[in-house]
N, C-alpha and C positions, 0 to 999 in steps of 0.2 A: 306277237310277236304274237309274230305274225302274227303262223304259224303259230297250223299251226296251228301251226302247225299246225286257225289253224288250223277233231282231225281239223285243225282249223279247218275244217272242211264242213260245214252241213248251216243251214238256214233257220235260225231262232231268232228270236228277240232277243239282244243283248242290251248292257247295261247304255253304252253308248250307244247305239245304232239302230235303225230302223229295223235291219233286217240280220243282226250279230257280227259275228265277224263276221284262222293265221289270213300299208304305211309307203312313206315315200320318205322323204328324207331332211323333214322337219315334224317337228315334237309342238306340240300346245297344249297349253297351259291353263287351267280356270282364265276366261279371258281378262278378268276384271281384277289379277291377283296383284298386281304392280303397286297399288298404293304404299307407300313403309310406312304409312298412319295405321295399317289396320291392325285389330288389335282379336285376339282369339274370347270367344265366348267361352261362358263359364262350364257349358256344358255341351262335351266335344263330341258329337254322336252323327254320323253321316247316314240317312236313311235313303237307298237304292232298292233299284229291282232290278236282282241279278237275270231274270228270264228262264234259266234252265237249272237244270240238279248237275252238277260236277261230276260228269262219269267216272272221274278217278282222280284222287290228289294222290296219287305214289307219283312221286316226281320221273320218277324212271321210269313210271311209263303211261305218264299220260300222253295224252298228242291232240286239244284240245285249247280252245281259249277261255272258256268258263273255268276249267277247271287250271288255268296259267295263272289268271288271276288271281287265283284263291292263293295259290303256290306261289307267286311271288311276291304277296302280300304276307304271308307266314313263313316264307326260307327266304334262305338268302346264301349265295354262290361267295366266289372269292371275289367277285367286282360286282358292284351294283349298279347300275346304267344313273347320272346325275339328272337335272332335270333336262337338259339341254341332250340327254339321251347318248351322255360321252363316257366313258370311262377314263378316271383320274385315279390315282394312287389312293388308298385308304376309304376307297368307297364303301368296301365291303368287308367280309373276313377276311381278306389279303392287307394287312396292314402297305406292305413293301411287296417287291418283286425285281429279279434281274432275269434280262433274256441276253444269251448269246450273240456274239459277233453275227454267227452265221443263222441265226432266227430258228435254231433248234431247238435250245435247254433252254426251258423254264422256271425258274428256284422262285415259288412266292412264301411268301413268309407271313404268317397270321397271323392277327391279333387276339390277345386275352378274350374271348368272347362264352357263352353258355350253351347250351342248348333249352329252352322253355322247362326242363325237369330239375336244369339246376347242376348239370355233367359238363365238363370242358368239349368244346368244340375242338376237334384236333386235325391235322392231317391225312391220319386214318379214315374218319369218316368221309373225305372226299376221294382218297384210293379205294375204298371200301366203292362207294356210288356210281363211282364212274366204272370202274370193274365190273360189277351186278348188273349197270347199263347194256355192257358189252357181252356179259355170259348169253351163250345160246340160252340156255333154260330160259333165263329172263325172257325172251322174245319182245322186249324192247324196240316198238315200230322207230322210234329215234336214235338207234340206237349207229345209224348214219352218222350223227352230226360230230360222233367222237371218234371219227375215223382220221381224223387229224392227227391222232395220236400215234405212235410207232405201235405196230402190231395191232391196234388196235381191230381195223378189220379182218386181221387174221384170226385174231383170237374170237370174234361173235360170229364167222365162220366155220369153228372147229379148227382151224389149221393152224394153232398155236394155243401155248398155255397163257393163264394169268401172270404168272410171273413174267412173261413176254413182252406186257404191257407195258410204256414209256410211261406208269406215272406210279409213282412210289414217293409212300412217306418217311422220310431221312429220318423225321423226329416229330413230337406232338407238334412241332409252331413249323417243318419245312416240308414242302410237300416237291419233290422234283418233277418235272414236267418234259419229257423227250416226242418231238415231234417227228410224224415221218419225213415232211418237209418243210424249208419257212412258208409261214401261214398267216399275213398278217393280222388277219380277222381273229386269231384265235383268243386275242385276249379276250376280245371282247363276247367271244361266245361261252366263256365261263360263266356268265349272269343270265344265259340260257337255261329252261326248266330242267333240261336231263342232265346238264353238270351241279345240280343244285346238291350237295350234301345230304347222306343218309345215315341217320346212329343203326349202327345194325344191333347194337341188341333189341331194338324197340322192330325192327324190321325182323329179327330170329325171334323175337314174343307173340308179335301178332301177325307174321307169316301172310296167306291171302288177303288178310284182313286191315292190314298197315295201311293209316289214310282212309279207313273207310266210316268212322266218326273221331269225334274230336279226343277220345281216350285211348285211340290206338296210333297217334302221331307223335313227335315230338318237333318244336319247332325252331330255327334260327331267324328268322325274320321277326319285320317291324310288329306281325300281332301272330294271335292265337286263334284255332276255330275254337269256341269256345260252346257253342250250341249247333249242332246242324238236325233238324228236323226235314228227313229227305221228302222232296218234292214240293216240301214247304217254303223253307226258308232257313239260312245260316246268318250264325251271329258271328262276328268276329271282335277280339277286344284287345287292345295291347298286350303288348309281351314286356312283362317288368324285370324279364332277365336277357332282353334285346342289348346289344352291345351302346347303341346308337338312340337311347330309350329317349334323350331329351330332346334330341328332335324329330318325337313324332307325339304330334298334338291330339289328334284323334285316340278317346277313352273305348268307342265302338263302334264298328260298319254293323250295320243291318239291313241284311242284303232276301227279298223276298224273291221267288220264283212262280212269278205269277206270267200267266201266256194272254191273256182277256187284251187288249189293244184299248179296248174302252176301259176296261176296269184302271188300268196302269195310267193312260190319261185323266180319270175322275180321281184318283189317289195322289197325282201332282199338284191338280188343280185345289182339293180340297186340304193341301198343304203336308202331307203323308209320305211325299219322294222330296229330295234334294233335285235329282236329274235325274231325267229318263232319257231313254231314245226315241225321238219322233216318230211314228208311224207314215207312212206313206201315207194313208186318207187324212192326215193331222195338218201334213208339211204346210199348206195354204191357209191355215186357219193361225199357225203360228210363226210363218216365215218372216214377221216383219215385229213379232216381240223382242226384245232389246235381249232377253234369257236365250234366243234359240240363236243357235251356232253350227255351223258344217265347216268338214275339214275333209279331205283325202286320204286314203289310207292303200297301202301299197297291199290290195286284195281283189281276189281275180275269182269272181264267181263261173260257173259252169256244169254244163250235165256232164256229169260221169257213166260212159257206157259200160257195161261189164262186157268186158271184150271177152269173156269163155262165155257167152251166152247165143244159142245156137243163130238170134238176129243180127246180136250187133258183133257177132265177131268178124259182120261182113263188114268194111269199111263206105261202102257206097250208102248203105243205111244209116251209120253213125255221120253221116256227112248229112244226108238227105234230114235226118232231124235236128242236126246244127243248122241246116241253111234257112229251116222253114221257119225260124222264130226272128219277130219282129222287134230287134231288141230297143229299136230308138223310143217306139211305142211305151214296153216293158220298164226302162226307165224314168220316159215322160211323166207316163198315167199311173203307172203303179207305186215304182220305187220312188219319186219326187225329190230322193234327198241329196245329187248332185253327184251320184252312179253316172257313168255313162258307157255307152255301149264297148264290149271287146269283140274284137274279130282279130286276135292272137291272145298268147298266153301269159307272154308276162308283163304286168303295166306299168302305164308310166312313172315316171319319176326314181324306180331303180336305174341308178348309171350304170353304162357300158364305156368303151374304148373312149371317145371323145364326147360324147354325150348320153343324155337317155338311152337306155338300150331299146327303149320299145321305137321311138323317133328313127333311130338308127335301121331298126328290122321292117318294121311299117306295116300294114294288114295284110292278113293271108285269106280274106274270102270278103265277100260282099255280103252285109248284112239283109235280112227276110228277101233272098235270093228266092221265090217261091218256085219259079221256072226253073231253075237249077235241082233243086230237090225234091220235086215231081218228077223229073225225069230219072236222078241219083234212086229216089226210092223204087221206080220202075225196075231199073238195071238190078238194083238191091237183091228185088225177091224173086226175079228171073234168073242170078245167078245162085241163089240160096231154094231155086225150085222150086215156086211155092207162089201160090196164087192169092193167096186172104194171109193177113199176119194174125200170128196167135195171140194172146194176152199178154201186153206188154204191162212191166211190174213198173211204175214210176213212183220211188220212195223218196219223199221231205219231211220235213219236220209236223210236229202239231202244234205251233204255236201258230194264233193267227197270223201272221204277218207270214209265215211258212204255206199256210194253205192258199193266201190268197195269190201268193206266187205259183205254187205248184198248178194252181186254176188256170191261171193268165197262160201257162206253158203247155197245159192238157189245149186249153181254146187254140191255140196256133196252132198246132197237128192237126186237130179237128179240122180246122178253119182252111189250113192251108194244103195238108195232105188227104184228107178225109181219111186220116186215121184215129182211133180214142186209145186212150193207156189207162189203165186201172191206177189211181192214185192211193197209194200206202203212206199214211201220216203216222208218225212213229216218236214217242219220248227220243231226244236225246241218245243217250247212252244206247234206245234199241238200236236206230239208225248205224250208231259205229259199229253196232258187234253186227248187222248185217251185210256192211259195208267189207269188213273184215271176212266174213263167211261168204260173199257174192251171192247174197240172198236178197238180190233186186236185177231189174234191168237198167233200165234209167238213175241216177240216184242225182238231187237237187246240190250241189256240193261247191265249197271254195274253196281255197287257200290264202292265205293272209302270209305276209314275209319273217320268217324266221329273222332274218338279218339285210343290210342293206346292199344284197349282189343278187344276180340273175340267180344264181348255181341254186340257194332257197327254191326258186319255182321248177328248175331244170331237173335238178338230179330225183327230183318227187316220182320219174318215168322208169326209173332204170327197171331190170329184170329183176323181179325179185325184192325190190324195195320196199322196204319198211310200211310205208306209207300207198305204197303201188297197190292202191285194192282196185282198182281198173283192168291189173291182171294183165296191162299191155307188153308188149315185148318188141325189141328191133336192138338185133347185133348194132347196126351200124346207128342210130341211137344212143346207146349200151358205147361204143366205143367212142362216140366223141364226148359223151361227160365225163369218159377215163381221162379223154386227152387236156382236158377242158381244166382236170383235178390234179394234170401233172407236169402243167410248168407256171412258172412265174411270169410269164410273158405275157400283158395283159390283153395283148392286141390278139393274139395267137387264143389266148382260152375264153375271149368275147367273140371267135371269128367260128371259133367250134361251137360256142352256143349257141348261136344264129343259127348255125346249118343245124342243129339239132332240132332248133324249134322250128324249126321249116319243116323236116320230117315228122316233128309233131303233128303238125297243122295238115301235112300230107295224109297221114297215117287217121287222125283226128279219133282219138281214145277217150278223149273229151272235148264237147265241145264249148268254148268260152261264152260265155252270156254279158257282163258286165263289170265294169273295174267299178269297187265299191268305194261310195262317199258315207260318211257321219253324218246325219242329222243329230242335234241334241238341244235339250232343254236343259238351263242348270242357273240354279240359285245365285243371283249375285255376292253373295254370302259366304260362299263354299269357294275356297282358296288354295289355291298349289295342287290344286287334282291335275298332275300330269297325264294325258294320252299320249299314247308314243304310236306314228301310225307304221314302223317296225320293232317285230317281236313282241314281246306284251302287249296288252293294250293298253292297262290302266296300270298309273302307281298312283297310293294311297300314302307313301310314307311321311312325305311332307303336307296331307291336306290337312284343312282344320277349316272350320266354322268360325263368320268372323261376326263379332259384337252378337246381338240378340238372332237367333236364328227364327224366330217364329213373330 
């Protein structure tokens, strides 16, 4: 989930995946979990490699899939998505709930639950989270997705108080809920990372610091961080004051952060991972073991140009190095794991009006157009006046599976434009904060689906958005994901996202590379490990080790 946010955005080794992440519209499952013979081993311990260090577990403001992970495996919202990835009454800290005739008020009602230290989980603490979501101070890049609420975007604007805000706790067990309109997704976006519950005294004790090891959190979910040694490795271990304790079988995750592609393969093989994510140079050596599994996930890789950068704030340039890359190639020989090429932005499998939306919209350019963007790049530096390009900053990740991408897409330029880009490999966490600061040109980036609608990938453009480190801008843009957000008429706010993502694709602030597939290797053994290929990626709640693991 996605997203995802997700930034779900940037190219690591993740747990599942070749190349990490912010699904489409089916959930899987450990594929082997069906037996009702199987019976849990004595000792419940799941051993992963997470890939990366968790830029930030403050729920409010992270906007990352490593770090969702972590977060939705230790909190836990007022619904918690089931396996089948639905929301049903009593999932989470919402025992019950009544919504209005007219899909405005919200009254959910909690259950008896703790928080990890041993304090009443209350209603407070979710008016409390969702409010510090929405404070300016906060500066919360997600702080979008609670705009749902009445006042809500007035008040992380400035142009209203907290007390403003449609969500107020009546009493420790009722939390009211007033929306700006009916919304019918919003239930289900309460089990989203930025509605996730904050105790603020633990948030007023360790202030910058909250979430930044395992003694300045406090938890509501299935476990605990119980060990993080940064750049190492996190341990995580149940939560014995988890409301929902007897159904989670797992005693510890043990989750490494390791980048080596070969190290992470010799550490499966020598019996050291449960499941990794295949490697691109791996796929062929293991596509036909009965362990290795691919699925589709509703995520849209692409360069991100920085549009206030004095090249690419020319649009004939950000076109000219969209066109030049050979994505069927890029998929083929590199990615292996059932990626396949985008030439638009949002992919398949999210529905629109009568079907797919991307079916519905169809491609907006011709893939390794070379011809087209030879000449686009001509146009480019004759109107930007300038005869030789300067140093162009092209920033990915430093895991390998990030370098050998960011090579494959320096080689295309070369190849195709006879241009070179200076490549910047960067930890994680550097990556967001320079993504954030527009301290790159190029940036290697994705988005993964917050939830199951176009509006996830759409409203990531607006002016000013959260998430918009692209820095791109367009009124007429800007005004159809207003129109898009303001009626209920579904044909009408699919018919404005279309024309928006056309202007996209016009405009082209980023250019799309490919919709991402899962590869993965995973123990027959290892049971109920849900993937959701929207919003989170991984739940652990139900997984467990089944008979002898070793």
């Amino acid at each position: 989930m996605r997203k995802r946010i997700l930034v779900l955005a940037l190219a690591v080794l993740f747990i599942l995946s070749s190349v990490l992440f912010v699904g489409c519209s089916k959930q899987s499952t450990s594929p082997t979990d069906k037996s009702s013979e199987s019976q849990p081993a004595d000792e419940q311990v799941l051993n992963i490699n997470l890939g990366e260090e968790p830029p930030n577990l403050d729920p409010q403001l992270a906007t990352d899939t490593v770090s969702f992970d972590i977060l939705n495996a230790t909190l836990e919202g007022l619904v918690r998505l089931n396996k089948d990835g639905r929301v049903e009454k009593g999932s989470g800290l919402a025992l019950d709930w009544e919504i209005s005739d007219d899909g405005l008020r919200y009254v959910f009602h909690l259950r008896d639950a703790k928080w990890s230290d041993g304090t009443p989980i209350t209603a407070h603490d979710f008016e409390y989270a969702w409010k510090r979501a929405l404070a300016p101070e906060t500066a919360s890049q997600y702080a979008y997705m609670l705009y749902y609420i009445k006042n809500a975007e007035a008040y992380n604007s400035g142009k209203a108080k907290a007390e403003d805000v449609g969500v107020k706790a009546l009493d420790d067990k009722t939390l009211e809920v007033i929306l700006e309109k009916p919304a019918p997704q919003f239930l289900g976006l309460t089990s989203f990372i930025t509605y996730l519950p904050a105790q603020k005294a633990a948030v007023e004790k360790y202030g910058d610091k909250y979430g930044s090891s395992p003694d300045t959190m406090v938890y509501s979910g299935p476990f605990i961080v119980k060990e993080w040694n940064h750049e190492q490795n996190i341990v995580l271990e149940k939560n014995p004051n988890y409301w929902d304790k007897d159904n989670v079988k797992l005693e510890r995750i043990n989750m490494d952060m390791l980048k080596d592609e070969n190290a992470i393969v010799q550490k499966y093989e020598a019996g050291e991972y449960d499941s990794i994510g295949v490697p691109g140079q791996y796929i062929d050596k293991y596509k036909d073991d009965p362990n290795f599994h691919q699925m589709a996930t509703a995520t849209t890789w692409y360069l991100q140009f920085n549009n206030k950068s004095k090249i690419f704030s020319n649009v004939n340039m950000r076109k000219a190095f969209t066109y030049a890359v050979d994505r069927k190639a890029f998929v083929d020989n590199i990615l292996k794991n059932g990626s396949i090429p985008a030439l638009s932005f949002v992919p398949p499998g999210i529905p629109g009006e009568k079907e797919e939306f991307r079916k519905e919209g169809g491609d907006f350019f011709k893939d390794n157009d070379v011809a087209k963007a030879k000449e686009l790049l001509a146009k480019g530096m004759q109107e930007l006046g300038i005869d030789k390009l300067p140093k162009i900053k092209f920033v990915g990740g430093d895991s390998d599976a990030a370098k050998k991408h960011t090579q494959a897409l320096q080689e295309f330029w070369n190849k195709n434009l006879g241009v070179s880009v200076d490549i910047v490999n960067v930890a994680f966490k550097v990556r967001l904060d320079m993504m954030d600061k527009g301290d790159y040109d190029i940036v290697y980036a994705g988005w993964a689906a917050d939830y199951n609608d176009p509006m996830t990938f759409m409203d990531l453009w607006v002016t000013g958005g959260g998430n918009n480190t692209a820095f791109y801008s367009n009124p007429k843009y800007d005004e159809l994901i207003k129109k898009a957000n303001s009626t209920n008429d579904n044909a009408v706010r699919m018919q404005a996202m279309h024309e928006a993502e056309k202007i996209l694709m016009e405009d082209m602030p980023i250019g799309p590379l490919y919709f991402a597939g899962r590869a993965y290797l995973q123990r027959p053994y290892v049971k109920d490990w849900v993937r959701f290929p929207v919003g989170v990626d991984n739940e652990w709640k139900w997984t467990y080790i089944e008979g002898k693991n070793k």
